[in-house]
VOPA-406858 format. One record per atom (N, C-alpha, C): atom name; x, y, z; residue in one letter. Coordinates in steps of 0.05 Angstrom, whole numbers. Atoms other than C-alpha are relative to their C-alpha. Layout:
! residues N
<rec><atomo>CA</atomo><x>X</x><y>Y</y><z>Z</z><residuo>a</residuo></rec>
...
//
This chain:
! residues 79
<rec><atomo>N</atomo><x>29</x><y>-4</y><z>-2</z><residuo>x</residuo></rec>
<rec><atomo>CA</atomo><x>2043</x><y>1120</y><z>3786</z><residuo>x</residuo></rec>
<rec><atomo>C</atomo><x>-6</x><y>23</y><z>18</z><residuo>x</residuo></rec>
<rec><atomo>N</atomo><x>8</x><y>-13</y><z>-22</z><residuo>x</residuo></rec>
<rec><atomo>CA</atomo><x>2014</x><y>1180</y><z>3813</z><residuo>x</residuo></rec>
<rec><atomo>C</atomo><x>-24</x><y>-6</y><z>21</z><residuo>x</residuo></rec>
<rec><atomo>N</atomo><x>25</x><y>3</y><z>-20</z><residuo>x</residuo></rec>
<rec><atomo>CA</atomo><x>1970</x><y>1182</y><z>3880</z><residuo>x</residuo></rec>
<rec><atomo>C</atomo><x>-21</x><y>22</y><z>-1</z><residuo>x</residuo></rec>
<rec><atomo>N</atomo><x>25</x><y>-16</y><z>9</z><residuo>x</residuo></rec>
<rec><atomo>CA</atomo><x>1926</x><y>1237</y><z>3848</z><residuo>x</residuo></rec>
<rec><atomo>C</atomo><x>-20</x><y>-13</y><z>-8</z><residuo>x</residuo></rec>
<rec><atomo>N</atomo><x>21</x><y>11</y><z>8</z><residuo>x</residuo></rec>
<rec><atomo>CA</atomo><x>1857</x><y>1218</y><z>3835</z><residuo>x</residuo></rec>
<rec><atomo>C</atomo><x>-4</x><y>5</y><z>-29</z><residuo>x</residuo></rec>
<rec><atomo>N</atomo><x>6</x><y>-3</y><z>24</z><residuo>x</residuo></rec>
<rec><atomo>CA</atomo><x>1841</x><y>1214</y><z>3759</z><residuo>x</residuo></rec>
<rec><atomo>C</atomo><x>-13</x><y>27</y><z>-11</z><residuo>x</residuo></rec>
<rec><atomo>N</atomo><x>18</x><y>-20</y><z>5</z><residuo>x</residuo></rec>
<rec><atomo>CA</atomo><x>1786</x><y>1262</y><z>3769</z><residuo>x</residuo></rec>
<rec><atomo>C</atomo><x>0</x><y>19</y><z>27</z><residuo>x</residuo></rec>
<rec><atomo>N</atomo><x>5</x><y>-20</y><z>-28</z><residuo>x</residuo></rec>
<rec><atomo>CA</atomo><x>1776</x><y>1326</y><z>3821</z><residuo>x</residuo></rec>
<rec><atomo>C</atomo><x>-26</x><y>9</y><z>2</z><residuo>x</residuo></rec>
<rec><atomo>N</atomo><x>23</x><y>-9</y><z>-5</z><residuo>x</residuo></rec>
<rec><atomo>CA</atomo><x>1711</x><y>1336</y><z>3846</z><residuo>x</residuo></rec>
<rec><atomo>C</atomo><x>3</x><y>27</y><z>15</z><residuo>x</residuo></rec>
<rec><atomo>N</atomo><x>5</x><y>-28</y><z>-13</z><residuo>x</residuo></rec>
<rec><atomo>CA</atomo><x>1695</x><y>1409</y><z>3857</z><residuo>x</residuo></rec>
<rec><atomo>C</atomo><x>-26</x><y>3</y><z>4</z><residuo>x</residuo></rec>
<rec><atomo>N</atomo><x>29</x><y>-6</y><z>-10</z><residuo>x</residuo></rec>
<rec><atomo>CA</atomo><x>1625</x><y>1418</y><z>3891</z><residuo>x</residuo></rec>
<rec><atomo>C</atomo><x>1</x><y>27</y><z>3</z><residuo>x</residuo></rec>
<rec><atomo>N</atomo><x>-3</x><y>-30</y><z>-23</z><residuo>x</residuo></rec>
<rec><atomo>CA</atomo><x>1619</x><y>1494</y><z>3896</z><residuo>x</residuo></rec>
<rec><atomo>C</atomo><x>-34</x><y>11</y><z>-3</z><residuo>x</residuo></rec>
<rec><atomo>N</atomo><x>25</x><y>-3</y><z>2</z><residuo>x</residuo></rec>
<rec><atomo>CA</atomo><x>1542</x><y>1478</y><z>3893</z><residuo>x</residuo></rec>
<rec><atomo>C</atomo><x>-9</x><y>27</y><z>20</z><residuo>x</residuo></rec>
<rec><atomo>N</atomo><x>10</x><y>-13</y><z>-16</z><residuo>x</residuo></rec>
<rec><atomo>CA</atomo><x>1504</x><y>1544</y><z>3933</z><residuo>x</residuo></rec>
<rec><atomo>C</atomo><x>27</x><y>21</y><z>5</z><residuo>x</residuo></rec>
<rec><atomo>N</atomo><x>-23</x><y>-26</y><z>-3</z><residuo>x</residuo></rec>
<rec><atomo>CA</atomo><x>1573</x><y>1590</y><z>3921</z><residuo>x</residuo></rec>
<rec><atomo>C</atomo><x>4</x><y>11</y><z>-21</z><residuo>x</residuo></rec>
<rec><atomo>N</atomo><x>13</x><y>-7</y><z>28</z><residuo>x</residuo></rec>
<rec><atomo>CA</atomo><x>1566</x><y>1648</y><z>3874</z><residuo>x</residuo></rec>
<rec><atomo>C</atomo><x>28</x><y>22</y><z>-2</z><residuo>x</residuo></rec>
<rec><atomo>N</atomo><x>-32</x><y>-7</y><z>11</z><residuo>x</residuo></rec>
<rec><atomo>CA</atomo><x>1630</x><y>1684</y><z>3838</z><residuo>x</residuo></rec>
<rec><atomo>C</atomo><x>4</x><y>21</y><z>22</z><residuo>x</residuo></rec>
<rec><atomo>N</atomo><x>-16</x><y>4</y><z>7</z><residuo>x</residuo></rec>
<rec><atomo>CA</atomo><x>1681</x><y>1694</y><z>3844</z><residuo>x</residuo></rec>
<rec><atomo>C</atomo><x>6</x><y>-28</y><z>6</z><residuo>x</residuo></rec>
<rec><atomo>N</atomo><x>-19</x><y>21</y><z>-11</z><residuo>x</residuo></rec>
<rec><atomo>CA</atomo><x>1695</x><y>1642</y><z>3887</z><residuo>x</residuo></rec>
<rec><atomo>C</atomo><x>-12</x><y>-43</y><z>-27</z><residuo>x</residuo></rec>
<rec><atomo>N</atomo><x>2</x><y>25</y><z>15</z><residuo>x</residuo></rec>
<rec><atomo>CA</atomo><x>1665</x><y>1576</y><z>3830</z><residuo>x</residuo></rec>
<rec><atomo>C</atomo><x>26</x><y>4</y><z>-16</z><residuo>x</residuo></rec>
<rec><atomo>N</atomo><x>-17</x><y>-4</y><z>25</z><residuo>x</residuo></rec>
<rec><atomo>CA</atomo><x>1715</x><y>1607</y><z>3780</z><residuo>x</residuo></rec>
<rec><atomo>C</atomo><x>29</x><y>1</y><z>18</z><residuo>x</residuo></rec>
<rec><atomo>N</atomo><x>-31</x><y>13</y><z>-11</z><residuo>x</residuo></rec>
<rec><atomo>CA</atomo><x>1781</x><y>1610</y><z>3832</z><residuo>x</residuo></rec>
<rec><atomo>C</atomo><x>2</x><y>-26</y><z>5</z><residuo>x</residuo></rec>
<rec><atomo>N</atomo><x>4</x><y>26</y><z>-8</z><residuo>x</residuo></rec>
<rec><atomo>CA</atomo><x>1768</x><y>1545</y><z>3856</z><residuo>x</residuo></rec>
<rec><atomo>C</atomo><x>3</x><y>-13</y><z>-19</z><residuo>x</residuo></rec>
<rec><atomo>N</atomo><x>-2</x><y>3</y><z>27</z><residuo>x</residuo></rec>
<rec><atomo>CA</atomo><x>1760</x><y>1530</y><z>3791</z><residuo>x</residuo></rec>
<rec><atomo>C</atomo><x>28</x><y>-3</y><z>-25</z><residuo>x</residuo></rec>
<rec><atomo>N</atomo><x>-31</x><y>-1</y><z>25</z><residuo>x</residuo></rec>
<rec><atomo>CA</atomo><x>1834</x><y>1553</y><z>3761</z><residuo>x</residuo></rec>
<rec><atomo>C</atomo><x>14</x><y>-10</y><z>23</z><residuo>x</residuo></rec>
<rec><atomo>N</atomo><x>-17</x><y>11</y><z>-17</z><residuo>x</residuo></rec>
<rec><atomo>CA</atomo><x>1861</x><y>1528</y><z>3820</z><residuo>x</residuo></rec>
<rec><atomo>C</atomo><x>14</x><y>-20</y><z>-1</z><residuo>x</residuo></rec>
<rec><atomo>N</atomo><x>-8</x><y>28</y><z>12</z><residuo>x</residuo></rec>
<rec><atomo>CA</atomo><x>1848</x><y>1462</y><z>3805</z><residuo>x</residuo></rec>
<rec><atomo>C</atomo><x>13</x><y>-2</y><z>-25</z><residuo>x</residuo></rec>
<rec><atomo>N</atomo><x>-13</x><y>-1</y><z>26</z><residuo>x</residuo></rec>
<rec><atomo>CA</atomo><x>1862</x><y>1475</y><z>3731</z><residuo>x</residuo></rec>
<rec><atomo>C</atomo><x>29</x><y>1</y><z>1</z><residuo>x</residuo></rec>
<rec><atomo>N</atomo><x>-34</x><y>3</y><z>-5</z><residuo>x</residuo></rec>
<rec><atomo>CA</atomo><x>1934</x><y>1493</y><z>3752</z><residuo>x</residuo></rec>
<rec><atomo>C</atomo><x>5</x><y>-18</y><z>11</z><residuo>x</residuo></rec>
<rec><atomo>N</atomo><x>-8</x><y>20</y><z>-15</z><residuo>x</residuo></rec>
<rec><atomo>CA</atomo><x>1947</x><y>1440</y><z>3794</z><residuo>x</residuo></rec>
<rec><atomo>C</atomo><x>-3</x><y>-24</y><z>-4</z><residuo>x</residuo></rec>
<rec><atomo>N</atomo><x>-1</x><y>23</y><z>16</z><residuo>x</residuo></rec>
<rec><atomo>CA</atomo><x>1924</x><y>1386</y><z>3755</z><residuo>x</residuo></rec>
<rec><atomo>C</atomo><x>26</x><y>-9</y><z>-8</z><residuo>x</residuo></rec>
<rec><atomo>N</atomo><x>-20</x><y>6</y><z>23</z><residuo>x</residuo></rec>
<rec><atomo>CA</atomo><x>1970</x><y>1333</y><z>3723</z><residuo>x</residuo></rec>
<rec><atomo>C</atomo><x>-14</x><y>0</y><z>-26</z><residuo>x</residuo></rec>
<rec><atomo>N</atomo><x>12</x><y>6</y><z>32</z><residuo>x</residuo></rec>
<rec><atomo>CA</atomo><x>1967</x><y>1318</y><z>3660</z><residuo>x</residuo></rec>
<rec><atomo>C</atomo><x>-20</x><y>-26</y><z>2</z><residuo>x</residuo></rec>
<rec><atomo>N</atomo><x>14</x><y>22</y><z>2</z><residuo>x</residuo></rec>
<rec><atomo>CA</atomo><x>1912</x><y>1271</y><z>3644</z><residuo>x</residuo></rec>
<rec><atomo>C</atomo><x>-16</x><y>6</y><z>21</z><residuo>x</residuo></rec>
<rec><atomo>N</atomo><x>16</x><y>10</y><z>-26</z><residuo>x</residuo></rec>
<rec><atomo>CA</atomo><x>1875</x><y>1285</y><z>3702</z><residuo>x</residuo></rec>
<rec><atomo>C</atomo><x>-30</x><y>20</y><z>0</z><residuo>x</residuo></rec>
<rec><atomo>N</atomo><x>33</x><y>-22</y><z>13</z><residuo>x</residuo></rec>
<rec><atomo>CA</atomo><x>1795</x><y>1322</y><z>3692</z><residuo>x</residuo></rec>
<rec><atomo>C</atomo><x>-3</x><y>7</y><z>24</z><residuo>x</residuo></rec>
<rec><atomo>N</atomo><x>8</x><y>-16</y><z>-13</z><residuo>x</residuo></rec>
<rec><atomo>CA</atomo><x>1763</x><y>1365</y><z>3734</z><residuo>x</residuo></rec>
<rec><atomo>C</atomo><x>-32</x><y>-3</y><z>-1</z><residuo>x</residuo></rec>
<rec><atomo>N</atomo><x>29</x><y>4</y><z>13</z><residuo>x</residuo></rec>
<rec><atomo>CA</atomo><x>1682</x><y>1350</y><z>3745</z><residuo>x</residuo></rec>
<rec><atomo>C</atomo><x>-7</x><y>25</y><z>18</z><residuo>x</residuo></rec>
<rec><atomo>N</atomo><x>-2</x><y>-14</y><z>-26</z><residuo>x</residuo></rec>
<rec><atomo>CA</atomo><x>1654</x><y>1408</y><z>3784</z><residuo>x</residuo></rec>
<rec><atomo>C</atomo><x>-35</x><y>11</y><z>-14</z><residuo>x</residuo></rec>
<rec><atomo>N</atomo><x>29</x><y>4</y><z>-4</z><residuo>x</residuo></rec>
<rec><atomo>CA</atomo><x>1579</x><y>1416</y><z>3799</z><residuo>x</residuo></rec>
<rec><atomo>C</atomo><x>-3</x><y>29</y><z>18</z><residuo>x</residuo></rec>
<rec><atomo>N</atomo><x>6</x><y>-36</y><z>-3</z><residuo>x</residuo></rec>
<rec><atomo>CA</atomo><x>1545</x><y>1488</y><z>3801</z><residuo>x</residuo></rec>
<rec><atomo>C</atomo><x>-28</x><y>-4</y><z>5</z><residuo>x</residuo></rec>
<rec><atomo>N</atomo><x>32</x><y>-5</y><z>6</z><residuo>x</residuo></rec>
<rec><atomo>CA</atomo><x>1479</x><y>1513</y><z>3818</z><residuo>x</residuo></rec>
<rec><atomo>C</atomo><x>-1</x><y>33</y><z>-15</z><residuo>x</residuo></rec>
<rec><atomo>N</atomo><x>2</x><y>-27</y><z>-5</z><residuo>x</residuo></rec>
<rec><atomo>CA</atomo><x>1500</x><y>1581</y><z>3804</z><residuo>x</residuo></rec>
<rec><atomo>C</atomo><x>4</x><y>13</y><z>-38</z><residuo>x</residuo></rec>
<rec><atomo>N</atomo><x>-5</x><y>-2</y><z>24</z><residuo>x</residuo></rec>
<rec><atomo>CA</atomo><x>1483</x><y>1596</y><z>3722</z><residuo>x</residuo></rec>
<rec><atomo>C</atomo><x>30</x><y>10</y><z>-18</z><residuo>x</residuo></rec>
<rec><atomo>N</atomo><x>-25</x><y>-20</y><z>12</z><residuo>x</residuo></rec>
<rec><atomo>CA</atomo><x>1540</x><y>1655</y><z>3711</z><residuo>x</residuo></rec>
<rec><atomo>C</atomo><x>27</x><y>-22</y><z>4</z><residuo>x</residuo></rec>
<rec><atomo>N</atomo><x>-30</x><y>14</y><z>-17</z><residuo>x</residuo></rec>
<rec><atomo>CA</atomo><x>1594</x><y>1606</y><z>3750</z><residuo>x</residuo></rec>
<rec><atomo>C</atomo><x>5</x><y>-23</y><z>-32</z><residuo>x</residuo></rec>
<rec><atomo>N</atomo><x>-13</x><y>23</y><z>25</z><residuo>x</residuo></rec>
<rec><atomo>CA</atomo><x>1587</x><y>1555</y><z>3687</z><residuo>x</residuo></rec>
<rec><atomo>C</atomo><x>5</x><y>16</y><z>-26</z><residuo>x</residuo></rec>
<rec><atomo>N</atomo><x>-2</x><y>-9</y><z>23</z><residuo>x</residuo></rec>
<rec><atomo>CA</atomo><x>1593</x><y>1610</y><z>3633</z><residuo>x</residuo></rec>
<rec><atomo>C</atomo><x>31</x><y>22</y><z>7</z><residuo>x</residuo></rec>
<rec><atomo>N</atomo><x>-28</x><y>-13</y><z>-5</z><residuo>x</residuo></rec>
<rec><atomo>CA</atomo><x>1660</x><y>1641</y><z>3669</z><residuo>x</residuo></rec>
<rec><atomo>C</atomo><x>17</x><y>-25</y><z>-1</z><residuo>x</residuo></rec>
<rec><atomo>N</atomo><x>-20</x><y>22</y><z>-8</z><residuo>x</residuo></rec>
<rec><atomo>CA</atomo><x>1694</x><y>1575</y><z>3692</z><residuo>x</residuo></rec>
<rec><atomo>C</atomo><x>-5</x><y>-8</y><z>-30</z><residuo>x</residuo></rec>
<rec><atomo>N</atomo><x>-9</x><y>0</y><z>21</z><residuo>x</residuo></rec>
<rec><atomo>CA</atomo><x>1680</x><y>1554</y><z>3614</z><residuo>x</residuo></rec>
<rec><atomo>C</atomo><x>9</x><y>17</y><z>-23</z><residuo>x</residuo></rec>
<rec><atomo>N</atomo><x>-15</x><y>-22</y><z>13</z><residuo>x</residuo></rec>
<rec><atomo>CA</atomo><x>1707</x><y>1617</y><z>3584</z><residuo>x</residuo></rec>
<rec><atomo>C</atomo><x>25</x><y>3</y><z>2</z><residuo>x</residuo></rec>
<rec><atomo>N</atomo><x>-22</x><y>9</y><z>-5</z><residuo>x</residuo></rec>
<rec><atomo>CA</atomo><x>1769</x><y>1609</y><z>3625</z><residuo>x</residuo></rec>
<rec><atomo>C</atomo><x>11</x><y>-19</y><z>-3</z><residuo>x</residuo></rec>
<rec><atomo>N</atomo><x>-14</x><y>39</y><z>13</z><residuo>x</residuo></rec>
<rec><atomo>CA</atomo><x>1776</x><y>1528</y><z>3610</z><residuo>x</residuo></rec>
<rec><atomo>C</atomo><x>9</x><y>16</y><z>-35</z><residuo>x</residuo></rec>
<rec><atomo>N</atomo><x>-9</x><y>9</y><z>31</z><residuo>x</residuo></rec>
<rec><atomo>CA</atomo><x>1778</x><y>1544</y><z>3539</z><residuo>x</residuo></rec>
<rec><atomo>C</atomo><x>28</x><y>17</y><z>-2</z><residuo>x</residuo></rec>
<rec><atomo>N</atomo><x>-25</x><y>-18</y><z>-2</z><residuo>x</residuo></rec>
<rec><atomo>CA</atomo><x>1827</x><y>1606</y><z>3545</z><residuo>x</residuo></rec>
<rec><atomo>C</atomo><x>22</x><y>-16</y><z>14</z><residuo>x</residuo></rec>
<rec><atomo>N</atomo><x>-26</x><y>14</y><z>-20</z><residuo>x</residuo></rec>
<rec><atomo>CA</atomo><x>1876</x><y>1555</y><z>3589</z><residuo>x</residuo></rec>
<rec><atomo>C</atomo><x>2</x><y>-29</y><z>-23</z><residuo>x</residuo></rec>
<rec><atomo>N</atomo><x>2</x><y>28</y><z>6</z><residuo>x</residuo></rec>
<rec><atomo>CA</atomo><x>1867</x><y>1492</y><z>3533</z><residuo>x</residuo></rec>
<rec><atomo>C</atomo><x>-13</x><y>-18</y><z>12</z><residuo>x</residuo></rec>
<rec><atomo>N</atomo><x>1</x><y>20</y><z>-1</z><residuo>x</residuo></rec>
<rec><atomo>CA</atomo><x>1823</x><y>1455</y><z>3565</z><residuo>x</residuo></rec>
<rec><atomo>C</atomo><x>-26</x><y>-6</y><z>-13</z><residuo>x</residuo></rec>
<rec><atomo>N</atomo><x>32</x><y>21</y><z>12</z><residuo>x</residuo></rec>
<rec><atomo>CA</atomo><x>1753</x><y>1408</y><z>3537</z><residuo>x</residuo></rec>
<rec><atomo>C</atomo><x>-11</x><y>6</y><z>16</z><residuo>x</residuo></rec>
<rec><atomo>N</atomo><x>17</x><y>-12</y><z>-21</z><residuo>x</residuo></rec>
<rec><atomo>CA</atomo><x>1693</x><y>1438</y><z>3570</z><residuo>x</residuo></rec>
<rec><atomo>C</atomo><x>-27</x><y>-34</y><z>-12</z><residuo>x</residuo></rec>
<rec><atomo>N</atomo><x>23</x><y>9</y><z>3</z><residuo>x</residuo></rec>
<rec><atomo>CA</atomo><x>1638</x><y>1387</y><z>3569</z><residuo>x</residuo></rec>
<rec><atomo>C</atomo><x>-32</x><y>7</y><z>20</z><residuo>x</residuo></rec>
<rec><atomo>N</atomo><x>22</x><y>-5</y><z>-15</z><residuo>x</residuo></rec>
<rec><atomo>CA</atomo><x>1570</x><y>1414</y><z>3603</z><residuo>x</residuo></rec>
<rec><atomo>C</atomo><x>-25</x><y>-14</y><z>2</z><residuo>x</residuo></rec>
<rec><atomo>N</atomo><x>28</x><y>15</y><z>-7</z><residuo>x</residuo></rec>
<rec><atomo>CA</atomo><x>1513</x><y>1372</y><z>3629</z><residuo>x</residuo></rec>
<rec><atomo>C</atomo><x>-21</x><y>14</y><z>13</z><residuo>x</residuo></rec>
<rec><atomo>N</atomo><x>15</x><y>-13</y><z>-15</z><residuo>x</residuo></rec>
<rec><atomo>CA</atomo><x>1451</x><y>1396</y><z>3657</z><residuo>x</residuo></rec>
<rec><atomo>C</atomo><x>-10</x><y>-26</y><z>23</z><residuo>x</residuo></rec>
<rec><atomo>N</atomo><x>6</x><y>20</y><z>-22</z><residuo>x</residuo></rec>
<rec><atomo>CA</atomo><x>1432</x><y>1352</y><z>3724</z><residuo>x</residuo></rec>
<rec><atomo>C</atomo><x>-27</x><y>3</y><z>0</z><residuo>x</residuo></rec>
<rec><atomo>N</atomo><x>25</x><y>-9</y><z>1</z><residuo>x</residuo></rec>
<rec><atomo>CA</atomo><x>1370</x><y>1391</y><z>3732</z><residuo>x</residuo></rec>
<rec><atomo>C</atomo><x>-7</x><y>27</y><z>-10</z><residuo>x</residuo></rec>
<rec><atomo>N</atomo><x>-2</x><y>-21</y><z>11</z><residuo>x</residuo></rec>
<rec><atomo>CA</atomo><x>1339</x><y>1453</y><z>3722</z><residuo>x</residuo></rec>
<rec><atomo>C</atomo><x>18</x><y>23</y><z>5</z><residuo>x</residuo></rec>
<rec><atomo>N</atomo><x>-21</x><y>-17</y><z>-17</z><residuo>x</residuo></rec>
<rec><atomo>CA</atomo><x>1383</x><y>1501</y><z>3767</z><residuo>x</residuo></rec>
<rec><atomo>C</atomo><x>25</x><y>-9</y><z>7</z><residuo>x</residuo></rec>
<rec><atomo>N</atomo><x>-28</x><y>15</y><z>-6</z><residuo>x</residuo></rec>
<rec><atomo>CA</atomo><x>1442</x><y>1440</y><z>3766</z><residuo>x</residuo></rec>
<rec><atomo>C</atomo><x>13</x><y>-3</y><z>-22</z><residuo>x</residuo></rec>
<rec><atomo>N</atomo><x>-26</x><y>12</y><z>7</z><residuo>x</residuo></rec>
<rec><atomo>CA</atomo><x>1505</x><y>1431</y><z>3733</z><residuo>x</residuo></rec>
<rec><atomo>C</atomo><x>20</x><y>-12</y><z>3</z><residuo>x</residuo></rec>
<rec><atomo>N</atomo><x>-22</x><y>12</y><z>-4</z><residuo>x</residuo></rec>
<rec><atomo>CA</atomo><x>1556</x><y>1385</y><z>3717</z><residuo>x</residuo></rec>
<rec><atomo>C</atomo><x>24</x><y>9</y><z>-22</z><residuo>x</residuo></rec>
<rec><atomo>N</atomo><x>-15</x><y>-13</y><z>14</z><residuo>x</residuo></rec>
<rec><atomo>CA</atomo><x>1623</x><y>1417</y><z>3685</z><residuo>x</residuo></rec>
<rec><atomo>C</atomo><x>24</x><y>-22</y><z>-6</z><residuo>x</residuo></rec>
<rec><atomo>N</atomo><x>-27</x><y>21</y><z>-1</z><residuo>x</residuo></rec>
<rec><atomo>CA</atomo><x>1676</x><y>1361</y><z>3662</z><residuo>x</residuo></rec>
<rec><atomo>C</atomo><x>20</x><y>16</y><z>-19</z><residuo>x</residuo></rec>
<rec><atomo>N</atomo><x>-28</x><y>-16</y><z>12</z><residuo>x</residuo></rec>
<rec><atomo>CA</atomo><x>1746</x><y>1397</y><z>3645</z><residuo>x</residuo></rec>
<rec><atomo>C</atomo><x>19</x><y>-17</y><z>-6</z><residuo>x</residuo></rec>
<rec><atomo>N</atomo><x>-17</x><y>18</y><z>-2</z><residuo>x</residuo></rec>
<rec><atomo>CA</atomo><x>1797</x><y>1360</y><z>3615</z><residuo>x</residuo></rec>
<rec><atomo>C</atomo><x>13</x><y>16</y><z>-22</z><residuo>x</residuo></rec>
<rec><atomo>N</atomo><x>-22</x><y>-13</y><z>17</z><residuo>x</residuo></rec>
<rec><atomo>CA</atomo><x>1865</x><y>1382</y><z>3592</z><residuo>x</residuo></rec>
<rec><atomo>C</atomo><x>11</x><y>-7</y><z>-18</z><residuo>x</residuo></rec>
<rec><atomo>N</atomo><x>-2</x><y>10</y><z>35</z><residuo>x</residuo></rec>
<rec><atomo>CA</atomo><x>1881</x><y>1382</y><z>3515</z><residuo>x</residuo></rec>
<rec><atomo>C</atomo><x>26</x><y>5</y><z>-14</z><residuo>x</residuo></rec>
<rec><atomo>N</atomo><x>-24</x><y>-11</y><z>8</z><residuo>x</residuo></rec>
<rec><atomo>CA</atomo><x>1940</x><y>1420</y><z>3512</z><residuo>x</residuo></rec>
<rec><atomo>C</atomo><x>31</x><y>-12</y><z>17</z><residuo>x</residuo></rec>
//
């Protein structure tokens, strides 16, 4: 059994690129298998890079809107 959490919360609410999108593959690499990525933006461009690169890496982008200026990004690896 691993002691990884299922899911990795990335908050990079009020941080504007580059740094949502490293943060971002960071976790993607370092994931196990099975394990998602939820990561919560205020910053529009940060959810249309970090899901440009999910898809290019295999993974399931699902995007929520929280509010009007909020996002929720759930990544989960397919490949």
């Amino acid at each position: 059994m691993s002691d990884k959490p299922e899911l990795v919360i990335l908050d990079v609410r009020g941080e504007i690129c580059p740094v949502p999108l490293v943060k971002a593959m960071e976790a993607m690499r370092s994931a196990s298998h099975g394990q998602g990525i939820e990561m919560l933006t205020d910053f529009l461009p940060a959810v249309l890079v970090v899901t440009n690169a999910a898809l290019k890496e295999g993974w399931n982008i699902n995007i929520q809107t929280v509010s009007a200026k909020e996002w929720r990004l759930l990544l989960v690896k397919v490949i």
